[in-house]
Structures are given as C-alpha cells and as structure tokens.
PDB file of N, CA, C, O and CB in Angstrom:
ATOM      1  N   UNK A   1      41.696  14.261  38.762  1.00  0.00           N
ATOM      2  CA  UNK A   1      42.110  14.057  40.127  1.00  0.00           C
ATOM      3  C   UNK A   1      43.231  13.016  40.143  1.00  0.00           C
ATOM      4  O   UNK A   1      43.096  11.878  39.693  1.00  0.00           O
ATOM      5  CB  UNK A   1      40.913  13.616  41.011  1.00  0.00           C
ATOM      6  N   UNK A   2      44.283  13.469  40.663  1.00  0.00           N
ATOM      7  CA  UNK A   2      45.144  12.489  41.019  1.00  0.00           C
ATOM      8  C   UNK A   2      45.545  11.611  42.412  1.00  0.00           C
ATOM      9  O   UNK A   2      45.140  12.245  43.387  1.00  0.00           O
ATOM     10  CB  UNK A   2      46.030  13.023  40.679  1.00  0.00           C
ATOM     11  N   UNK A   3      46.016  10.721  42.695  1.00  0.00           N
ATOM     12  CA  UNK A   3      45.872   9.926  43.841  1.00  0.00           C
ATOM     13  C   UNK A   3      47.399   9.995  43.841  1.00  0.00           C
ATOM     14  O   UNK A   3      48.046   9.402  42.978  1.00  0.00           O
ATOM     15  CB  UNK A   3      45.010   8.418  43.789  1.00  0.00           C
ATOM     16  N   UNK A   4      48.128  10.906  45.058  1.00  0.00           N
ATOM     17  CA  UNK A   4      49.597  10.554  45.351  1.00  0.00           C
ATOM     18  C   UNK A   4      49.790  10.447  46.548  1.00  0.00           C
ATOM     19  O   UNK A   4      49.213  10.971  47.501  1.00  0.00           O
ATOM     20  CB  UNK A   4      50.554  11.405  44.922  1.00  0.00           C
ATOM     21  N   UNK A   5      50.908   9.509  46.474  1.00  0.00           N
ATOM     22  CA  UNK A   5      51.066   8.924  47.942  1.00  0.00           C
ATOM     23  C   UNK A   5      52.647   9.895  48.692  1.00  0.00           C
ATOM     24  O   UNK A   5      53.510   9.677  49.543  1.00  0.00           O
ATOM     25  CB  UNK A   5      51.387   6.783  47.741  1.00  0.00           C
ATOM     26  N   UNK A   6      52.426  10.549  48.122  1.00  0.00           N
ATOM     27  CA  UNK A   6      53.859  11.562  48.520  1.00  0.00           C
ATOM     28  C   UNK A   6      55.020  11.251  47.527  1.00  0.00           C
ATOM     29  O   UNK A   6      54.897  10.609  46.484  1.00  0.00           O
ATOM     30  CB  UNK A   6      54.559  11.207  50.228  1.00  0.00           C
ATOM     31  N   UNK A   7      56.062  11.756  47.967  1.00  0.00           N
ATOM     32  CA  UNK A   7      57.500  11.975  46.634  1.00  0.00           C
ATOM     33  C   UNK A   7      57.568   9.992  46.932  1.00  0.00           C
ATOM     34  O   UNK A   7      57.071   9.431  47.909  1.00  0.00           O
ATOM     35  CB  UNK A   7      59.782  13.474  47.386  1.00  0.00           C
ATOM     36  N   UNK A   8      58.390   9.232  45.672  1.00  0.00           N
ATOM     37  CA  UNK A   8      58.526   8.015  45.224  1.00  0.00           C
ATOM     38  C   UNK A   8      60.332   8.705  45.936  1.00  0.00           C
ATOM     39  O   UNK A   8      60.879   9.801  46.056  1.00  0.00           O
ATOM     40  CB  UNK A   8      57.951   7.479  43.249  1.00  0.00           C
ATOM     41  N   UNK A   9      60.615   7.444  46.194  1.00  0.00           N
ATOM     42  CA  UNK A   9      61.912   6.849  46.335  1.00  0.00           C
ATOM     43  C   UNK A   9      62.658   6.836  45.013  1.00  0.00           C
ATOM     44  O   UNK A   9      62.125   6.618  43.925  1.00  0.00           O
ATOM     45  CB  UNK A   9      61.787   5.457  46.882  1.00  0.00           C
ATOM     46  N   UNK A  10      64.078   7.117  45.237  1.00  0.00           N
ATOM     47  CA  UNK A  10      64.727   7.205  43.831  1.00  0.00           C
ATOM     48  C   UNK A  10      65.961   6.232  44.355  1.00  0.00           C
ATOM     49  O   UNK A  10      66.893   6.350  45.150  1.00  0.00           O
ATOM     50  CB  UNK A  10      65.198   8.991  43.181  1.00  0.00           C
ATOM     51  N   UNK A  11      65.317   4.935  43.239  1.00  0.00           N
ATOM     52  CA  UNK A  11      66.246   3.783  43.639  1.00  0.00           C
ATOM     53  C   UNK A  11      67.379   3.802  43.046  1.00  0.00           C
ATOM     54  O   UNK A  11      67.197   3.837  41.829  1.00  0.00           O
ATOM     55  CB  UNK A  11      65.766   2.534  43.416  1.00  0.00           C
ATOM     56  N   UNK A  12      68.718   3.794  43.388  1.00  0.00           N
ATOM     57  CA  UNK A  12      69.525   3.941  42.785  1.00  0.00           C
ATOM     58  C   UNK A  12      69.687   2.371  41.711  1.00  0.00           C
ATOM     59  O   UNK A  12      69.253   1.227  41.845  1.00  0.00           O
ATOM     60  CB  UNK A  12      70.538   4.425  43.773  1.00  0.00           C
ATOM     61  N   UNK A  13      70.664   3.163  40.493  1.00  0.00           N
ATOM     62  CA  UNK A  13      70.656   2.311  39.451  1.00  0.00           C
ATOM     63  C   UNK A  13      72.217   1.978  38.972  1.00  0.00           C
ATOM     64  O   UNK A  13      73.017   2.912  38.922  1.00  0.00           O
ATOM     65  CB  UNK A  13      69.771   2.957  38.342  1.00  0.00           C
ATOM     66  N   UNK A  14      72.602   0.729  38.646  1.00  0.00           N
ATOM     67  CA  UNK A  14      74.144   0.574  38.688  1.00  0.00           C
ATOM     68  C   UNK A  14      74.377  -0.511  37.718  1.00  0.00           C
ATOM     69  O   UNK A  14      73.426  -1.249  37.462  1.00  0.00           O
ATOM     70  CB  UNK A  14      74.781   0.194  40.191  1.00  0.00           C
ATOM     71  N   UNK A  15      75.263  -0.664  37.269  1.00  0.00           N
ATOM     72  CA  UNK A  15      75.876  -1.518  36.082  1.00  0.00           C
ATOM     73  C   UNK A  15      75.402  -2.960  36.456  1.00  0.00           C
ATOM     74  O   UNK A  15      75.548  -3.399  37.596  1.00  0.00           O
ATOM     75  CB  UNK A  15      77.663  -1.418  35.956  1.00  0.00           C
ATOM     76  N   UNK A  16      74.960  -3.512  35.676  1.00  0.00           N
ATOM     77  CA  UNK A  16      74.409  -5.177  35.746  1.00  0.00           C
ATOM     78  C   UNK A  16      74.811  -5.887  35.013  1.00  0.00           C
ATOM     79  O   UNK A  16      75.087  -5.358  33.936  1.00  0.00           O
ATOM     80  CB  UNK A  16      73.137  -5.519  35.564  1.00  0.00           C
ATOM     81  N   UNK A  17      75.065  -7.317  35.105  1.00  0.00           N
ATOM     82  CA  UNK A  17      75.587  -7.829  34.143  1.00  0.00           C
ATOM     83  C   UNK A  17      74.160  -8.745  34.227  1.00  0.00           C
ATOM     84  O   UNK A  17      73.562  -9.239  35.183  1.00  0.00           O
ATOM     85  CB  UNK A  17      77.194  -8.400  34.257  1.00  0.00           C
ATOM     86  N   UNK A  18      73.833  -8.730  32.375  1.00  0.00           N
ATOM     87  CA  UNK A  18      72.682  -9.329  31.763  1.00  0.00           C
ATOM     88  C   UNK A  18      72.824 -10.662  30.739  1.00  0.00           C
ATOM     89  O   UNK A  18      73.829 -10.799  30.042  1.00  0.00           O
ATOM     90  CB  UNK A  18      72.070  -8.213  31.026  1.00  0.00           C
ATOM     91  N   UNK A  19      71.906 -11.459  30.726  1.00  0.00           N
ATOM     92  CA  UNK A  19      71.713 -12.236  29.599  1.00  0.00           C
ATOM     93  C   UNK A  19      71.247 -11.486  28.219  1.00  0.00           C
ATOM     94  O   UNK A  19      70.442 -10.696  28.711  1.00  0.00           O
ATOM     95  CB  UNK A  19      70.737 -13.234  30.002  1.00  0.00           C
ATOM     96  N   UNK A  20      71.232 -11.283  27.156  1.00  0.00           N
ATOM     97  CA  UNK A  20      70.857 -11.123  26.395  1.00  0.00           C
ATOM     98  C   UNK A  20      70.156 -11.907  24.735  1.00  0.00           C
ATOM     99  O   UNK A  20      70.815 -12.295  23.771  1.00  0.00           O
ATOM    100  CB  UNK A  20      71.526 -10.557  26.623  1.00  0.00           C
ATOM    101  N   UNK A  21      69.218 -11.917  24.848  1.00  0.00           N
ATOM    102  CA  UNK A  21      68.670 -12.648  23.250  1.00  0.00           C
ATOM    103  C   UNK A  21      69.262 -12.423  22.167  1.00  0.00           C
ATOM    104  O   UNK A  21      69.208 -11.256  21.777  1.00  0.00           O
ATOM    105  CB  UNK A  21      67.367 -12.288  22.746  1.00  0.00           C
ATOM    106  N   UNK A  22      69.986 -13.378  21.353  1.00  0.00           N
ATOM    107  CA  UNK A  22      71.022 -12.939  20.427  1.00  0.00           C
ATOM    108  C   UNK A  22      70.278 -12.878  19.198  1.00  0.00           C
ATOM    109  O   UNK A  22      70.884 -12.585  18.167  1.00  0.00           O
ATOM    110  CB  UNK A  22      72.294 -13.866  20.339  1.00  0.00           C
ATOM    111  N   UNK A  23      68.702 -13.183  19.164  1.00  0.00           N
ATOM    112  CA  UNK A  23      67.632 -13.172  18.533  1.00  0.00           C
ATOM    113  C   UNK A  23      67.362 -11.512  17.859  1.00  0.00           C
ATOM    114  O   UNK A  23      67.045 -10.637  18.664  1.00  0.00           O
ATOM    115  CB  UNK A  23      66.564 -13.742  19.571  1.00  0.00           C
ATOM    116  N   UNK A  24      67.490 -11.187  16.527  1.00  0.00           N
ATOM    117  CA  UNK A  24      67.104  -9.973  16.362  1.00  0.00           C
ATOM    118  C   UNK A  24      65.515  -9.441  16.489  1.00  0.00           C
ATOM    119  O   UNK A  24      65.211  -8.248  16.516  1.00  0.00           O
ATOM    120  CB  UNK A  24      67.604  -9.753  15.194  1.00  0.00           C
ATOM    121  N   UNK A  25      64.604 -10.501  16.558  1.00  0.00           N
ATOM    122  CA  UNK A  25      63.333 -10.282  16.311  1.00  0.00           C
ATOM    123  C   UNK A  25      62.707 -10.901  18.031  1.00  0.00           C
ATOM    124  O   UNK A  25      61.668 -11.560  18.028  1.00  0.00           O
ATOM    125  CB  UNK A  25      62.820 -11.188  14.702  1.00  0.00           C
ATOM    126  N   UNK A  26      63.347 -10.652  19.245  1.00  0.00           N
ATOM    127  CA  UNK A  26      63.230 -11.305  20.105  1.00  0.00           C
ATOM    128  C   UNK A  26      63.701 -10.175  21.309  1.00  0.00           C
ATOM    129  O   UNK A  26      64.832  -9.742  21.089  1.00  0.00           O
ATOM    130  CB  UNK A  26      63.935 -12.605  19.839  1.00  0.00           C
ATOM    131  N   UNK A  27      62.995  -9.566  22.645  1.00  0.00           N
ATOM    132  CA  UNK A  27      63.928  -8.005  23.169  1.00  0.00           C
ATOM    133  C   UNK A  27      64.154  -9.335  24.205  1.00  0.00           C
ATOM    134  O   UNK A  27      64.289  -8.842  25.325  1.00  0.00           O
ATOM    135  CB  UNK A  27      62.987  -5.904  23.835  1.00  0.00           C
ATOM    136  N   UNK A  28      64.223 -10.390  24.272  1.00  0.00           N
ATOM    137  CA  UNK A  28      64.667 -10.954  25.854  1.00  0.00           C
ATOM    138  C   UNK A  28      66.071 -10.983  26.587  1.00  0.00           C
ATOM    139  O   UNK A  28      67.181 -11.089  26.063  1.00  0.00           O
ATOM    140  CB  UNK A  28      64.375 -12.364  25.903  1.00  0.00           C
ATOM    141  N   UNK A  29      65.907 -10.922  27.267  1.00  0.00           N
ATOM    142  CA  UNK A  29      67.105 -10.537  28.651  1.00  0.00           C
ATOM    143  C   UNK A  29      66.864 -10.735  29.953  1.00  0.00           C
ATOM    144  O   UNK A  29      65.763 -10.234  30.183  1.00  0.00           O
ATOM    145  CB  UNK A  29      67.464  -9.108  28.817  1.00  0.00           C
ATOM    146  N   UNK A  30      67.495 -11.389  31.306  1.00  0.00           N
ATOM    147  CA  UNK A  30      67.965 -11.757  32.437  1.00  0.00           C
ATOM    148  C   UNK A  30      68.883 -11.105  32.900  1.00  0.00           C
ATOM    149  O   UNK A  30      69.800 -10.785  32.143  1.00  0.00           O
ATOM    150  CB  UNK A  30      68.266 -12.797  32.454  1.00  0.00           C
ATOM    151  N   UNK A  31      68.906 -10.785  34.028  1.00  0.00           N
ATOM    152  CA  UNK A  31      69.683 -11.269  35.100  1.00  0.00           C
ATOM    153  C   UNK A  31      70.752 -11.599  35.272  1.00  0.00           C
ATOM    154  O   UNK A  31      70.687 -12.440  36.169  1.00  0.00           O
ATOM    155  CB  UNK A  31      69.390 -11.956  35.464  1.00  0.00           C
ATOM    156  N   UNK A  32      71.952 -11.447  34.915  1.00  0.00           N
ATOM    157  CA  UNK A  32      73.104 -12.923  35.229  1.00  0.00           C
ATOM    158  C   UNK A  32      72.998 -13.673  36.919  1.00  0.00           C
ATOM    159  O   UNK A  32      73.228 -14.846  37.212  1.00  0.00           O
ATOM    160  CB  UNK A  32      75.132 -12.202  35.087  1.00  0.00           C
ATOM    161  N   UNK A  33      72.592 -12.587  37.800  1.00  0.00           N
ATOM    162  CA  UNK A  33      72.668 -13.408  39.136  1.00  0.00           C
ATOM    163  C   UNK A  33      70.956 -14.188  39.340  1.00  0.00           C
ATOM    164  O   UNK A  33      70.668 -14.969  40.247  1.00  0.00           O
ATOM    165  CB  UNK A  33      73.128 -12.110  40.639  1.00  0.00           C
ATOM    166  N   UNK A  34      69.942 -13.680  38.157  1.00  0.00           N
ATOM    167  CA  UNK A  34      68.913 -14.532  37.916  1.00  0.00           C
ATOM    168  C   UNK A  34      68.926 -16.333  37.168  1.00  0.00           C
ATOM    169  O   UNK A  34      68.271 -17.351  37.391  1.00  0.00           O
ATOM    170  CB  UNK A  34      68.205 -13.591  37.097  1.00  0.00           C
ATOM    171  N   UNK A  35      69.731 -16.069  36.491  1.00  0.00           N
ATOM    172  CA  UNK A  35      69.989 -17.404  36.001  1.00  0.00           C
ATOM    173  C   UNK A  35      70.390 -18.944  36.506  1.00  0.00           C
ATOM    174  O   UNK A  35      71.539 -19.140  36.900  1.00  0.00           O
ATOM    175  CB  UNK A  35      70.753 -17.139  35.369  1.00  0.00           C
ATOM    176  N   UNK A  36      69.625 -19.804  36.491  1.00  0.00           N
ATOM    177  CA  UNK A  36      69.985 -21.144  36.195  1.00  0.00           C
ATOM    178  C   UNK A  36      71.156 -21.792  36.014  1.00  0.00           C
ATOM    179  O   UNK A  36      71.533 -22.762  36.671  1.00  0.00           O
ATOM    180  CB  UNK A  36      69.527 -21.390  35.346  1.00  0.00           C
ATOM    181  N   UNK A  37      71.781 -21.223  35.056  1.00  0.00           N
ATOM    182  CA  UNK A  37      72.575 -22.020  33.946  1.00  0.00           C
ATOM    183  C   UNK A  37      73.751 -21.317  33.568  1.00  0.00           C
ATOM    184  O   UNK A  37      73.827 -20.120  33.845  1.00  0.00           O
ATOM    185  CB  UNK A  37      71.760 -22.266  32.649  1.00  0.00           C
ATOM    186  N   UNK A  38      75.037 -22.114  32.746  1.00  0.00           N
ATOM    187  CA  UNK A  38      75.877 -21.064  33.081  1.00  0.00           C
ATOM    188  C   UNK A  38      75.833 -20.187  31.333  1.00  0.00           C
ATOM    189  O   UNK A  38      76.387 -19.092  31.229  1.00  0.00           O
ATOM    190  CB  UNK A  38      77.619 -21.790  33.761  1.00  0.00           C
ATOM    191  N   UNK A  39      75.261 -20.711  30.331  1.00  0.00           N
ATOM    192  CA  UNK A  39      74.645 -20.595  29.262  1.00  0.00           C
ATOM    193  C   UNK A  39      73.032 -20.990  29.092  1.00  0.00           C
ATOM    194  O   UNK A  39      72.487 -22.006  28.662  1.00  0.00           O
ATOM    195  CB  UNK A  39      75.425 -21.261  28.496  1.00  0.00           C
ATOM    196  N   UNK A  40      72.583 -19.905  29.550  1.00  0.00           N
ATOM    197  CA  UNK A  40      71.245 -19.982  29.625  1.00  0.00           C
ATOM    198  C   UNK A  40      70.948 -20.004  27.823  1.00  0.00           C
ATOM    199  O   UNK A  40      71.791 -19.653  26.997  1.00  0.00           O
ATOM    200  CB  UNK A  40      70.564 -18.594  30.637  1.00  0.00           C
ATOM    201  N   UNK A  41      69.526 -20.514  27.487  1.00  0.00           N
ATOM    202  CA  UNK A  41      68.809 -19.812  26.626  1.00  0.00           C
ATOM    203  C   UNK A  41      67.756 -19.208  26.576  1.00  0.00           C
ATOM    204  O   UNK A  41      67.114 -19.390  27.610  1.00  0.00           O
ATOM    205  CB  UNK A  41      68.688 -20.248  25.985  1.00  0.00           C
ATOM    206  N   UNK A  42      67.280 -18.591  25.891  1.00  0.00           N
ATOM    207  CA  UNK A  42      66.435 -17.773  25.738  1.00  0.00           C
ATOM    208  C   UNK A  42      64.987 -18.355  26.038  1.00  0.00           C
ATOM    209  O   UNK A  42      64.539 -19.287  25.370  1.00  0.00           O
ATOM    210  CB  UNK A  42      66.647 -17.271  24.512  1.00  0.00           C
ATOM    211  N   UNK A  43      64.078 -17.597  27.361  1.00  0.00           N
ATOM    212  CA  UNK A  43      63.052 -18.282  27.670  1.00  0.00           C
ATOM    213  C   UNK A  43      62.087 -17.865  26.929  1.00  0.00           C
ATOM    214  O   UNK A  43      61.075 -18.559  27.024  1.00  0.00           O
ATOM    215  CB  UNK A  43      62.769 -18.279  28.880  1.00  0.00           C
ATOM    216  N   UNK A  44      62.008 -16.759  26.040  1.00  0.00           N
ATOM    217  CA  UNK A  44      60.683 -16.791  25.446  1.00  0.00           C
ATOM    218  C   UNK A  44      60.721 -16.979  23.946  1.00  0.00           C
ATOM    219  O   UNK A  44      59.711 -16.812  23.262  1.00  0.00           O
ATOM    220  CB  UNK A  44      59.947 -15.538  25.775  1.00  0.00           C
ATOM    221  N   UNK A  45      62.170 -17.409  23.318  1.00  0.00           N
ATOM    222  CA  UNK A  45      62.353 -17.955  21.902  1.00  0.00           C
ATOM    223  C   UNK A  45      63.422 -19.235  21.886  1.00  0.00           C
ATOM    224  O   UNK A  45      63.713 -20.100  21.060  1.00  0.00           O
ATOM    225  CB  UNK A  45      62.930 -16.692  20.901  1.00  0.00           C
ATOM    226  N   UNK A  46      63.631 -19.071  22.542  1.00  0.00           N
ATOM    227  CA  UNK A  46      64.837 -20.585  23.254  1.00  0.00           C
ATOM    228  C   UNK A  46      66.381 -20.336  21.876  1.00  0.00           C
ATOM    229  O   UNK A  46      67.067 -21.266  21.454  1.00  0.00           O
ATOM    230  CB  UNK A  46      63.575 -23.189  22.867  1.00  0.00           C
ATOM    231  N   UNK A  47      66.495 -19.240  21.578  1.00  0.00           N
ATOM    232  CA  UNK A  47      67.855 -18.869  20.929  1.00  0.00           C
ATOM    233  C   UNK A  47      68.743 -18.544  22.444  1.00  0.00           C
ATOM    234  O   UNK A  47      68.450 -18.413  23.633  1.00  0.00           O
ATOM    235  CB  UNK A  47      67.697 -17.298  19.675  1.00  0.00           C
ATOM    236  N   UNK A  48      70.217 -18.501  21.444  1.00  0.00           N
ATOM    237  CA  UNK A  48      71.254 -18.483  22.636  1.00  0.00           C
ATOM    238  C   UNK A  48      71.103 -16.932  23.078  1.00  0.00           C
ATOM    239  O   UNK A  48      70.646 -15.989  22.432  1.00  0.00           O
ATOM    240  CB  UNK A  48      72.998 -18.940  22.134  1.00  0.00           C
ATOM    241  N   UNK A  49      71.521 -16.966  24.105  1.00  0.00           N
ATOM    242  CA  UNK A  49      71.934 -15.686  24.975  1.00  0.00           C
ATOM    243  C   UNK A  49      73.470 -14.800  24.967  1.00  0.00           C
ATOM    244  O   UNK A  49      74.566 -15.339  24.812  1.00  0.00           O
ATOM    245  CB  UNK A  49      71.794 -16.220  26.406  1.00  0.00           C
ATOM    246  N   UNK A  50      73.388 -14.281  25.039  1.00  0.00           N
ATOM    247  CA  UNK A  50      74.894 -13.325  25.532  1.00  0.00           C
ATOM    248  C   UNK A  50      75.011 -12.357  26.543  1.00  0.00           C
ATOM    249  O   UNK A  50      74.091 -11.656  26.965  1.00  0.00           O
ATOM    250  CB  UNK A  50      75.400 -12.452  24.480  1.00  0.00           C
ATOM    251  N   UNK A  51      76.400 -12.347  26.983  1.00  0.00           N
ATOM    252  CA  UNK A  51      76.346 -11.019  28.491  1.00  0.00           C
ATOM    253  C   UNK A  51      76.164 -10.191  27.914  1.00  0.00           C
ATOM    254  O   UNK A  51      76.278 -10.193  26.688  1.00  0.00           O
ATOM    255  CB  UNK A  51      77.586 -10.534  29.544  1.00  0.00           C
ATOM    256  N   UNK A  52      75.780  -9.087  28.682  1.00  0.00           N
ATOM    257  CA  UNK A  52      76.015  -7.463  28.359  1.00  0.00           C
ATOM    258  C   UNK A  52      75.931  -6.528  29.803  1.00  0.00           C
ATOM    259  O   UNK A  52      76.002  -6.950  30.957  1.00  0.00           O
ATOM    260  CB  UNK A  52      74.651  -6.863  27.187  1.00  0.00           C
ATOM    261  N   UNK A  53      75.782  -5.337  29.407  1.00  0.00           N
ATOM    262  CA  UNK A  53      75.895  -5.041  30.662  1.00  0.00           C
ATOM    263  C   UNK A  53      74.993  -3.831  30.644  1.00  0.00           C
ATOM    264  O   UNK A  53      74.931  -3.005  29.734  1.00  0.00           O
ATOM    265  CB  UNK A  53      77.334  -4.869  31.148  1.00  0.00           C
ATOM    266  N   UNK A  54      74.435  -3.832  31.554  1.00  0.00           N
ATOM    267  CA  UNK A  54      73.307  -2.797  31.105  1.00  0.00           C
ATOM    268  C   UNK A  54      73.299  -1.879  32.681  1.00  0.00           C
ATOM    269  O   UNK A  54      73.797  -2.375  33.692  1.00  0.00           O
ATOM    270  CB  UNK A  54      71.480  -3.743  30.597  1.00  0.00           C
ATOM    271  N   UNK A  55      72.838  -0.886  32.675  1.00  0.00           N
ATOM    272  CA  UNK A  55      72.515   0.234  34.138  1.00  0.00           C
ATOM    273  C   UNK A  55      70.748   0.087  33.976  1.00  0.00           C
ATOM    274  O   UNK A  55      69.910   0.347  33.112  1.00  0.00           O
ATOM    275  CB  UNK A  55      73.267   2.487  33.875  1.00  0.00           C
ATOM    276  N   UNK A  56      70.771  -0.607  35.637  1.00  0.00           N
ATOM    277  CA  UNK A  56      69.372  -0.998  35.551  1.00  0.00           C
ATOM    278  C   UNK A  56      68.807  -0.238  37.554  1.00  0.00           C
ATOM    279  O   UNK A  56      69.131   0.774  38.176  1.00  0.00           O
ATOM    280  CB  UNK A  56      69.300  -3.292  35.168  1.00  0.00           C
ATOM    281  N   UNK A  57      68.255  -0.945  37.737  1.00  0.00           N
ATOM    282  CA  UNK A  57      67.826  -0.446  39.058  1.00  0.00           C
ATOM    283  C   UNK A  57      68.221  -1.478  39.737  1.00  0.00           C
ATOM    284  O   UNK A  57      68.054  -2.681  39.531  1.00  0.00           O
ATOM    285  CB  UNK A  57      66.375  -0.078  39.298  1.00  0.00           C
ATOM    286  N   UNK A  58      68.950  -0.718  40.853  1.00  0.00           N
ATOM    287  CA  UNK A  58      69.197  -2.042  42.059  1.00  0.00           C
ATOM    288  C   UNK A  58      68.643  -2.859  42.747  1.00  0.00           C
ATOM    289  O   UNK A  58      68.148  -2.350  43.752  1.00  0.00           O
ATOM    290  CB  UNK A  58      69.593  -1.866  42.917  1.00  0.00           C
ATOM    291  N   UNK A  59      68.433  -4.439  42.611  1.00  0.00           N
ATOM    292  CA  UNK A  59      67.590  -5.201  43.344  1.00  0.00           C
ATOM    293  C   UNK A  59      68.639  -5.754  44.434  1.00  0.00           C
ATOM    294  O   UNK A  59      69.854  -5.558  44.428  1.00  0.00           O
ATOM    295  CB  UNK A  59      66.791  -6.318  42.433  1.00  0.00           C
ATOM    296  N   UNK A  60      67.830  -6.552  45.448  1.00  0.00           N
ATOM    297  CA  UNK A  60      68.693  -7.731  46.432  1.00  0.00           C
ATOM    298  C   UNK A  60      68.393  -8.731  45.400  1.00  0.00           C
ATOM    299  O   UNK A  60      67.628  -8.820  44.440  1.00  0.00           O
ATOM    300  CB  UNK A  60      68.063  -8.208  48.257  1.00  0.00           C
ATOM    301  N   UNK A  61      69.101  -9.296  45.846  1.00  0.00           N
ATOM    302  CA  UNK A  61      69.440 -10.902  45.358  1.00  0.00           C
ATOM    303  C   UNK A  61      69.068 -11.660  46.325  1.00  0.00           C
ATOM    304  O   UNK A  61      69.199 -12.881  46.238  1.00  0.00           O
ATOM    305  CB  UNK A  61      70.956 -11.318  45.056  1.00  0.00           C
TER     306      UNK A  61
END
C-alpha cells in the first residue's frame, strides 16, 4: 500500500555557485550565498574549500 499525496511539484533546478571540499576523502560542499566567510573551510574536515558550480534545486535565500 502506498500513501500519495497527489503529483509532487517539480522544482525547478539552475546553476549554483558552491563551496567545495578540496579534500579527496571528504564529499563536503555549501552554498556560496550560504556562507559566512569569504574563504570558508570545510565544516566537516576543516580543509580548504573551492567554487564550483553545480545545477541544484532552487532555494530562496
């Protein structure tokens, strides 16, 4: 038995600019309009970060 609440919304998704973990053994990534700092580091290994740009789902800010 399944429980549906009718068709889901299809949020549109668009180019983001991200933090990235420059950590190979580490998947972490932000936000750029999430961030603190203007060189964040890495919150769950504290290595440096880098932009990138990734197609994600659209939030507000």
């Amino acid at each position: 038995m399944s429980f549906s609440r009718g068709p889901k919304k299809s949020v549109p998704e668009v180019e983001t600019n991200v933090w990235a973990c420059t950590s190979e053994s580490c998947a972490g990534w932000m936000r750029e309009s999430f961030s603190f700092s203007e060189e964040p580091e890495c919150p769950l290994c504290q290595s440096s970060m880098e932009l990138e740009t990734r197609v994600l789902p659209e939030v507000e800010d």
